[in-house]
N, C-alpha and C positions, 0 to 999 in steps of 0.2 A: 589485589582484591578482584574475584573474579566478576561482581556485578560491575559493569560501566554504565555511566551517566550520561545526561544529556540535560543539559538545560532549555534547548528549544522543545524537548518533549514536558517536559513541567510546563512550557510556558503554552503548548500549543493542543494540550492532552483536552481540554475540557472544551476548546472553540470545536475539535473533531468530533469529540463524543456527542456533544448536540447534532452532528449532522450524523452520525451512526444512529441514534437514536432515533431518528424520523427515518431512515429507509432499511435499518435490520430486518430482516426478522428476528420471532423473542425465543423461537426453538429452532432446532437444527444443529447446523456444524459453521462457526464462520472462520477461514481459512484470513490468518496474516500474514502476508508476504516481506520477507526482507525485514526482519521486525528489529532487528538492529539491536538497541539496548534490554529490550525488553519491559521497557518501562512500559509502553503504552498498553501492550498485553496484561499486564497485572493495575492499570488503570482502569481498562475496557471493561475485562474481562466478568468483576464482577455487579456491572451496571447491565448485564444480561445474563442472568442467573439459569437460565433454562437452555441458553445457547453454547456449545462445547466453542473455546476456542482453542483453535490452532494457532500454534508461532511456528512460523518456518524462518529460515533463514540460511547462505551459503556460508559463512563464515566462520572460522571452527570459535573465534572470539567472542563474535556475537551469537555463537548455540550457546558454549557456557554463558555468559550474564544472562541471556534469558533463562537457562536453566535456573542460576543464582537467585534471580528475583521472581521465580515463581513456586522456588523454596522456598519461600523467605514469606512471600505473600500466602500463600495455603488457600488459595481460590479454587474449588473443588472441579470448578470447571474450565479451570486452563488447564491442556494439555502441553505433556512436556513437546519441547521443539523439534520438529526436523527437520534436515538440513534439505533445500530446496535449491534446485537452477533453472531458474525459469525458461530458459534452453531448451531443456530437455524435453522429451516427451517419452514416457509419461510422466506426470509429477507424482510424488508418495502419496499426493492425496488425489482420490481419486471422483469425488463429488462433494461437493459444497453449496450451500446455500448463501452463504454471503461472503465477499471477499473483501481485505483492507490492504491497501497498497500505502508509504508515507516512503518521499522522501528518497526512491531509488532511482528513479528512470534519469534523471539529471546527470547523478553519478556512475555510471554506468553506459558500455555502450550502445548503441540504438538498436542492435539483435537484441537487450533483452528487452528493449517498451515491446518489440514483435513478439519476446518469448511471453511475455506476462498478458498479452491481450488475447492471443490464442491460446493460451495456458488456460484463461479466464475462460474465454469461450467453451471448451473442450469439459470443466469439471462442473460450471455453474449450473444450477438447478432453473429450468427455465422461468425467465423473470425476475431471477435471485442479479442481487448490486453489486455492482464491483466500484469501490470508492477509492479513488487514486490524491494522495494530496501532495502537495509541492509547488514550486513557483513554474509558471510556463509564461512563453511569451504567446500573446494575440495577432495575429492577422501579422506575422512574422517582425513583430515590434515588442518590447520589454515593457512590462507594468510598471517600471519603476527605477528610475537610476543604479540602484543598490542593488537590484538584478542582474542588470548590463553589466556591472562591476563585477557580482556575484559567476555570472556569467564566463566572464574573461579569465577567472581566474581559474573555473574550473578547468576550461578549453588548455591552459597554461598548467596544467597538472596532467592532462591528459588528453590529446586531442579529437578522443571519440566520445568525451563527455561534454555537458554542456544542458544549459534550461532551450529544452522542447518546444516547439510550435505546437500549441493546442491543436489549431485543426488540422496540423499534419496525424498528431494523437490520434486524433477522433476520425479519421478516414480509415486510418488501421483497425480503428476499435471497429466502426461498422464493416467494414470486410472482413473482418473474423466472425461476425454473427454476435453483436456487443451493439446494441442503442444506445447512445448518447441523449442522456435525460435532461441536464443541466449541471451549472457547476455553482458553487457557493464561494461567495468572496469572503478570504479568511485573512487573519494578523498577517504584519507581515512581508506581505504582498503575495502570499500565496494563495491556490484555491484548493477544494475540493470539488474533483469533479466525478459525477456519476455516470455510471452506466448499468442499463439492465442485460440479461441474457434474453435474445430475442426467441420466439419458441421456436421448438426444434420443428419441422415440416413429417 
């Protein structure tokens, strides 16, 4: 079946959406990075009717289920997927007004939290959010047991992945030209954290 599943996006689709909902904007372009199953894109998507989204994504598995479930859903305003590396420069998309990150920088290694904050920086419309969600540790300490655990196992799959120090995050994000707004405590023990585009000079 080419659509995949995810049960933590059912479980986690509607605590995000409230926190997209107070910093989108309701027109424009909002770019999703890494969008993995696809589910959240065809969740999101048509709780902002005026705003096109984008799903991007590098993985030839997760382009098809996003493609799958945005056939399937018929939301006039998802755009089909492109495959994205946040490495690179330049990205396919080339400005954006709001950006949705879930769930990559953990898995992944720490060239891409630097490719995705300057990525951010480079296409965001100034003052336009960039909303990152996932579990991080605090002042280099874990939220939560099940993190640490969560943690170890990633490290143990791969040694250049692993859950982030927030404010190592957030020193990256403002040296790219990326404010650090606040972040929202979600299920879990993850957060959502925001950031604006600061204006360009």
């Amino acid at each position: 079946m080419a659509r995949l599943h995810s049960d933590a996006c059912e479980r986690n689709r509607d605590p995000i959406l409230a926190v997209l909902q107070e910093v989108f904007p309701r027109e424009g372009l909002a770019l999703e990075i890494a969008a993995g199953t696809g589910m959240h894109a065809v969740h999101f998507a048509p709780a902002f009717p005026e705003l096109a989204w984008q799903p991007t994504d590098y993985a030839d598995d997760a382009l098809v289920s996003i493609e799958a479930w945005r056939r399937d859903a018929g939301a006039p305003n998802l755009r089909a997927p492109l495959r994205l590396d946040v490495t690179a420069d330049p990205w396919p998309v080339e400005r954006a007004d709001a950006i949705f990150n879930a769930n990559m920088i953990h898995i992944s290694p720490f060239a891409c939290t630097h490719g995705i904050l300057a990525g951010a920086a480079r296409v965001l419309a100034d003052g336009g959010p960039l909303v990152m969600y996932g579990p991080y540790k605090i002042g280099g300490e874990h939220t939560a047991p099940s993190n640490a655990r969560f943690d170890e196992s990633l490290r143990a799959r791969d040694p250049s992945w692993g859950v982030r120090d927030l404010d190592e995050v957030i020193r990256l994000a403002e040296a790219a030209g990326l404010a650090y707004e606040r972040r929202v405590s979600m299920p879990a023990n993850n957060l959502c954290v925001i950031y604006r585009r600061r204006a360009r000079s």
